[in-house]
N, CA, C and O of each residue as an XYZ file, in Angstrom:
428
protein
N     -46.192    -44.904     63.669
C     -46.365    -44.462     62.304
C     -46.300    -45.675     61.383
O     -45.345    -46.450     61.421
N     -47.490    -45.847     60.430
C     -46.851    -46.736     59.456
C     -45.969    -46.853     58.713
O     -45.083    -45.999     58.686
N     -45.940    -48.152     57.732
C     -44.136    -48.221     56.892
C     -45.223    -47.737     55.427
O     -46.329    -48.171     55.104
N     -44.527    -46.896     54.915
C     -44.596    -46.895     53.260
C     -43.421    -46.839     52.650
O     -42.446    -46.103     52.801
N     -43.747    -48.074     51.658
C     -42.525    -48.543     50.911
C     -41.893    -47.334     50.179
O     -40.669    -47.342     50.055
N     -42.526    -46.407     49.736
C     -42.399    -45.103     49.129
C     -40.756    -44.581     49.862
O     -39.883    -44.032     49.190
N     -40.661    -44.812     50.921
C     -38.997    -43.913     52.098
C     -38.205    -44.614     51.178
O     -37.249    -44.130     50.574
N     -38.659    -45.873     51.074
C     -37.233    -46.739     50.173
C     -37.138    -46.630     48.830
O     -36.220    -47.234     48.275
N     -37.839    -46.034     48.241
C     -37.406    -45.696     46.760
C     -36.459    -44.366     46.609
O     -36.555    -43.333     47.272
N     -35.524    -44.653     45.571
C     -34.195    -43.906     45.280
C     -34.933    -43.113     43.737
O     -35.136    -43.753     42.706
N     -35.138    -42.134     43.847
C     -35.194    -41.689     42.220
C     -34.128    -41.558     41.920
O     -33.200    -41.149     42.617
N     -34.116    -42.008     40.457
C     -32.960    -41.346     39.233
C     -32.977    -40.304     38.197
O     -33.917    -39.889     37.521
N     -31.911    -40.016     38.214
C     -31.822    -38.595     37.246
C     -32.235    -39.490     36.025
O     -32.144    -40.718     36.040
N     -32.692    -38.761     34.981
C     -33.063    -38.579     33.624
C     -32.319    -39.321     32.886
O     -31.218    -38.992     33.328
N     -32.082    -40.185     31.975
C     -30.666    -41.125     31.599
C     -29.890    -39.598     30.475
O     -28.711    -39.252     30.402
N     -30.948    -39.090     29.864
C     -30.690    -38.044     29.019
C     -31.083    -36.520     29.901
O     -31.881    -35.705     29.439
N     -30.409    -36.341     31.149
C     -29.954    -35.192     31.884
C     -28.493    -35.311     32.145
O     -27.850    -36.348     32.311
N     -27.948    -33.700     32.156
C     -26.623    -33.808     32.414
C     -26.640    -33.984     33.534
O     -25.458    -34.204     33.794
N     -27.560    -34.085     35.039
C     -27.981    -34.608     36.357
C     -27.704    -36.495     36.084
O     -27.074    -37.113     36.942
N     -28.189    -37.146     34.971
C     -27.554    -38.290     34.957
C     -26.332    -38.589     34.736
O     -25.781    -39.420     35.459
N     -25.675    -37.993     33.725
C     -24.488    -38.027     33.438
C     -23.599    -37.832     34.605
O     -22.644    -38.608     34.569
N     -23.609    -37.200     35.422
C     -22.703    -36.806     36.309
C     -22.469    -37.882     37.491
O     -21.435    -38.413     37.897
N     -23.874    -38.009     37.907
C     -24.502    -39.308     38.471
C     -23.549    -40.418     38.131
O     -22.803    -40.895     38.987
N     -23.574    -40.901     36.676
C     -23.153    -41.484     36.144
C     -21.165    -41.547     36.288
O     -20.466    -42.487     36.667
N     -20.827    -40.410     35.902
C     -19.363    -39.989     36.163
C     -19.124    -40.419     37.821
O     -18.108    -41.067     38.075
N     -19.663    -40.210     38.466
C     -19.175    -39.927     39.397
C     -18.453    -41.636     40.317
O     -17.699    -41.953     41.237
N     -19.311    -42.247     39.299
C     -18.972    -43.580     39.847
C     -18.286    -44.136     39.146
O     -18.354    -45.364     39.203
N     -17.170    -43.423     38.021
C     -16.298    -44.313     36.972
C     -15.378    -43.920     37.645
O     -15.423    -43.170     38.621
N     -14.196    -44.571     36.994
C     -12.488    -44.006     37.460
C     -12.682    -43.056     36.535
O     -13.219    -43.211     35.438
N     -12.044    -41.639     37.188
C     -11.731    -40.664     36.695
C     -10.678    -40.895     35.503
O     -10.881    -40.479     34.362
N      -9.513    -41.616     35.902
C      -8.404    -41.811     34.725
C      -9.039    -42.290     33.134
O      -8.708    -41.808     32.051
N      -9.826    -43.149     33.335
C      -9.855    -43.268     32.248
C     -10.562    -42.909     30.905
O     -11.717    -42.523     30.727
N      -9.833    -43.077     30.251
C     -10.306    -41.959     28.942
C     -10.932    -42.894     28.116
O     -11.009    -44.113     28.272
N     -11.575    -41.867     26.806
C     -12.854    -42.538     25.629
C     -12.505    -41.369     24.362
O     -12.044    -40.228     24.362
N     -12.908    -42.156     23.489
C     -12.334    -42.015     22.025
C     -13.847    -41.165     21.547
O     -14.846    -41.781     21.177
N     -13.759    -39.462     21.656
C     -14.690    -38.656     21.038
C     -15.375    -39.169     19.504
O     -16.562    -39.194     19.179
N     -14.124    -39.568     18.694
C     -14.602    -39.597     17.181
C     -15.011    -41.042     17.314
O     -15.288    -41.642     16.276
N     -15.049    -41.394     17.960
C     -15.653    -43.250     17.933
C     -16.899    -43.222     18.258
O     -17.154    -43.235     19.462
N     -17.868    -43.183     17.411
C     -19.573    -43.853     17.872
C     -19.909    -45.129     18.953
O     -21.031    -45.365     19.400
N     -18.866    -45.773     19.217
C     -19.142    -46.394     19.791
C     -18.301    -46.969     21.003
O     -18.497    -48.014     21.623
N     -16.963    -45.679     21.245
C     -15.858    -45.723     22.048
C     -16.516    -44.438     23.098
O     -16.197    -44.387     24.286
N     -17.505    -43.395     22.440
C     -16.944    -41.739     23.069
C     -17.804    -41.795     24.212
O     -18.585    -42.737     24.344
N     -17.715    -40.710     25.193
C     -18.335    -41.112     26.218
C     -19.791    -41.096     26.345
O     -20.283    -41.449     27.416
N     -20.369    -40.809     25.594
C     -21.829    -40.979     25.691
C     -22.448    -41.861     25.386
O     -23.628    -41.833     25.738
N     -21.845    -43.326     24.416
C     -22.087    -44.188     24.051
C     -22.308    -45.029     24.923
O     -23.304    -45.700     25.195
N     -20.703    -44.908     25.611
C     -20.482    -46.063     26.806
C     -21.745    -45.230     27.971
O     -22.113    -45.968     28.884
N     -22.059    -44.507     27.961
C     -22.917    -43.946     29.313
C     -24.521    -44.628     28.656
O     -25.389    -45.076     29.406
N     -24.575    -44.608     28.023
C     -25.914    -44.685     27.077
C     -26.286    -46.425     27.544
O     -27.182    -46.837     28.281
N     -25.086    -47.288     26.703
C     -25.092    -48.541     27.336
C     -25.078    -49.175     28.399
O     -25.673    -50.249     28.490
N     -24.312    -48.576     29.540
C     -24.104    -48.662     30.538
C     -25.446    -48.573     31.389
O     -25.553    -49.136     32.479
N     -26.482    -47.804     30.794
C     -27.766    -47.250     31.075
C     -28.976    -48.221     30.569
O     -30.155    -47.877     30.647
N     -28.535    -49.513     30.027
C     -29.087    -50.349     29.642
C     -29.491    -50.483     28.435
O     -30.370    -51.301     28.166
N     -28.798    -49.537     27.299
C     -28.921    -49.292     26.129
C     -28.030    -49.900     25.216
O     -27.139    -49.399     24.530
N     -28.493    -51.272     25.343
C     -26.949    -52.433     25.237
C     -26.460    -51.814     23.794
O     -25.255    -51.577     23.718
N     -27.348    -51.499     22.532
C     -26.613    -51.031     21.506
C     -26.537    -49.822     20.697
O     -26.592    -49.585     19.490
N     -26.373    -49.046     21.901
C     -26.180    -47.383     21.577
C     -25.174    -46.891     20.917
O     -24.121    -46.978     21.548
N     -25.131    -46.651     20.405
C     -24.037    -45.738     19.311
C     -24.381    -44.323     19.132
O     -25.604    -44.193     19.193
N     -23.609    -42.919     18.883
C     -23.954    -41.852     19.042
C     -23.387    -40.884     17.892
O     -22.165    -41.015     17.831
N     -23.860    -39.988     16.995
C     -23.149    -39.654     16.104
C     -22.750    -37.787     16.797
O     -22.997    -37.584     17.986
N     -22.450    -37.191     16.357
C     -21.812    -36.053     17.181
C     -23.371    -35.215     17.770
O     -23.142    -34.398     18.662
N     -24.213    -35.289     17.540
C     -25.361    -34.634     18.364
C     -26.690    -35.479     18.312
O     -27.689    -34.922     18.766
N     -26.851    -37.034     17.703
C     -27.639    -37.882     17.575
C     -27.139    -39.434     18.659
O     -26.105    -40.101     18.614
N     -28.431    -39.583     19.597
C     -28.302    -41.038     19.893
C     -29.278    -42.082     19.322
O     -30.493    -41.885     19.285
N     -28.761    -43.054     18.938
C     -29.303    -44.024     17.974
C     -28.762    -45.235     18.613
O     -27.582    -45.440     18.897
N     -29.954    -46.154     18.840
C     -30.108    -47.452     19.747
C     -30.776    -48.443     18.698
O     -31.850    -48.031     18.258
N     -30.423    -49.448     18.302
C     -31.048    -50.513     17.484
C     -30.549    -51.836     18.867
O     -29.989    -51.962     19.955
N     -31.232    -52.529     17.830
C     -30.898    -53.947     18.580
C     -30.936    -54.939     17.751
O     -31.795    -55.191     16.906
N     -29.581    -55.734     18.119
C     -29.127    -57.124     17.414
C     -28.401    -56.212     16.018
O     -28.616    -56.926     15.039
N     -27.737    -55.097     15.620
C     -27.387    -54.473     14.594
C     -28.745    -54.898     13.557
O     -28.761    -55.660     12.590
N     -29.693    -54.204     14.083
C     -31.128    -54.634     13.216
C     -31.488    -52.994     12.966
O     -31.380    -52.329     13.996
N     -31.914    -52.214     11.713
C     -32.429    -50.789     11.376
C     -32.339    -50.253     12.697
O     -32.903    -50.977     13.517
N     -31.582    -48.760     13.391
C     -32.153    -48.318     14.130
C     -33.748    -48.235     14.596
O     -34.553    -47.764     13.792
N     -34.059    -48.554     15.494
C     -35.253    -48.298     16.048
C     -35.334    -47.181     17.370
O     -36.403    -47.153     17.979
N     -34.290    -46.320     17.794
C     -34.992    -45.262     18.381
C     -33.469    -43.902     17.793
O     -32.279    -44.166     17.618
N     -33.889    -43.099     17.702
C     -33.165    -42.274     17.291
C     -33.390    -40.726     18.056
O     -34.555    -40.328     18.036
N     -32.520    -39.957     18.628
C     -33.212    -39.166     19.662
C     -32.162    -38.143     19.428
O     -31.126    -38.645     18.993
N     -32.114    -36.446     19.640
C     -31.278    -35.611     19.730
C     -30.293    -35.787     21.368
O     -30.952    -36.271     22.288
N     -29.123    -35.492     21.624
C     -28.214    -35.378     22.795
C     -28.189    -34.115     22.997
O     -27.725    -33.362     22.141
N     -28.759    -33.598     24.338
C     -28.796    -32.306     24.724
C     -27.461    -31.645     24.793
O     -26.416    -31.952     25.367
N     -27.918    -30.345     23.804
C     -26.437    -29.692     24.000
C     -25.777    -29.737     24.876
O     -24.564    -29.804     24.677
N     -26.252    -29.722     26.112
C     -25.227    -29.828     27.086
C     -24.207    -30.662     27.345
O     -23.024    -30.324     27.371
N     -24.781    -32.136     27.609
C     -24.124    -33.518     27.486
C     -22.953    -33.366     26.403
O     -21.738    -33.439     26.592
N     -23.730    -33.110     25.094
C     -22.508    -33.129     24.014
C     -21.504    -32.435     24.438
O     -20.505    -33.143     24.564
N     -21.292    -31.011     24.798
C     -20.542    -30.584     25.370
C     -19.528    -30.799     26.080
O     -18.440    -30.235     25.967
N     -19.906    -31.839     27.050
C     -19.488    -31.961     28.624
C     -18.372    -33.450     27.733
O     -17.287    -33.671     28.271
N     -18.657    -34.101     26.782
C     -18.116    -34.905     25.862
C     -17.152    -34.641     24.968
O     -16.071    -35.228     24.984
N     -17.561    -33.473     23.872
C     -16.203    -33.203     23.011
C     -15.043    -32.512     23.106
O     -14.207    -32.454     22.205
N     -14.958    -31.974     24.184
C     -13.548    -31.188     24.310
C     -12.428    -31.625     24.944
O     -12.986    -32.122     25.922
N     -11.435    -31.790     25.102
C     -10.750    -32.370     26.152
C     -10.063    -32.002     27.318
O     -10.278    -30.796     27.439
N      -9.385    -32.365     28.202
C      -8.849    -33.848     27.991
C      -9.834    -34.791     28.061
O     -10.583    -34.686     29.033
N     -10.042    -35.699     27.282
C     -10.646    -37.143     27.075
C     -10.880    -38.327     28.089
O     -10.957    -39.512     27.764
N     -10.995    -37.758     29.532
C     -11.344    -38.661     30.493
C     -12.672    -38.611     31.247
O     -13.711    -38.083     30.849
N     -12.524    -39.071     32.079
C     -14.220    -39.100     32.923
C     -14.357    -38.087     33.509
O     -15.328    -37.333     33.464
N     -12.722    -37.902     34.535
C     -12.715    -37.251     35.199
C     -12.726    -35.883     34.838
O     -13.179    -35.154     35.720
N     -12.260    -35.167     33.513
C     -12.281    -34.391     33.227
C     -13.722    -33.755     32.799
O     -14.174    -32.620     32.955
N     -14.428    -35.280     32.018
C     -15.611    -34.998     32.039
C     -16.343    -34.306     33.261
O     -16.724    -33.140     33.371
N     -16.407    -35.093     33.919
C     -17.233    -35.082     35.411
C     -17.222    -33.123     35.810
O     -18.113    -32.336     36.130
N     -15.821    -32.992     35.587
C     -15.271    -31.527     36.312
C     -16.039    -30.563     35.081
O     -16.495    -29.469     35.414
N     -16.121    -30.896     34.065
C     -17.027    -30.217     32.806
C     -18.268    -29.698     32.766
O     -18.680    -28.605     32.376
N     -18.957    -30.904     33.355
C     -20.403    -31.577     33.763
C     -20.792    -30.629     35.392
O     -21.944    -30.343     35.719
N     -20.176    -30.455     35.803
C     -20.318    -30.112     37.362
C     -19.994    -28.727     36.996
O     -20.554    -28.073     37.877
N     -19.353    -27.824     36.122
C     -19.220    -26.534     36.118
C     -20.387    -25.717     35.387
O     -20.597    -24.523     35.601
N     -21.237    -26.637     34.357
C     -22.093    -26.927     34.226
C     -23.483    -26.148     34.817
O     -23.996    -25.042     34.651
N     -23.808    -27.424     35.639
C     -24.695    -27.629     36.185
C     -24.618    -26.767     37.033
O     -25.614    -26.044     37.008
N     -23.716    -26.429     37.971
C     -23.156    -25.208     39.274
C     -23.851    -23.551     37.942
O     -24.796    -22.841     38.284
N     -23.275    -23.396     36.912
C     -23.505    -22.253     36.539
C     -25.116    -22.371     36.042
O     -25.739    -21.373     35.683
N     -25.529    -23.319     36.060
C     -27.054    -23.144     35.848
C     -28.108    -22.403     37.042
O     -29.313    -22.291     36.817
């Protein structure tokens, strides 16, 4: 049989699916926690950046990415869900993650 490079490609979830997010969770330490009212502490920020969105900031249902603190240049809604799986607490990953996964299971 021939080789197609195609076996070796990994798809990724959506950066803006709660399928990424979880993705995402699943590889942080659970312990540690993120600051909801902080645009640029709460957990979607740090997931956003982490995602190569070096200057993401998030306001409670808006993500907004500029670069070099230069005018936003992309501005996008956060699926209810995500937000969700973000503002309530307790304020950790792990709690997130368990949020995110009850989630997705009841979908």
């Amino acid at each position: 049989m021939l080789y197609d490079p195609k076996w070796e490609v990994t798809t990724k979830p959506n950066v803006f699916s709660l399928e990424g997010l979880v993705a995402w969770l699943e590889k942080q330490n659970p312990a540690t926690s993120y600051d909801y009212a902080s645009p640029h502490g709460c957990l979607l920020a740090k997931y956003f950046r982490s995602m190569g969105y070096r200057w993401a900031f998030c306001g409670t249902s808006i993500f907004h990415y500029s670069r070099f603190f230069l005018p936003t240049l992309f501005t996008k809604p956060i699926p209810k869900e995500m937000n969700n799986v973000s503002m309530y607490g307790p304020f950790t990953f792990g709690a997130a993650l368990e949020r995110a996964q009850r989630l997705i299971n009841k979908a």
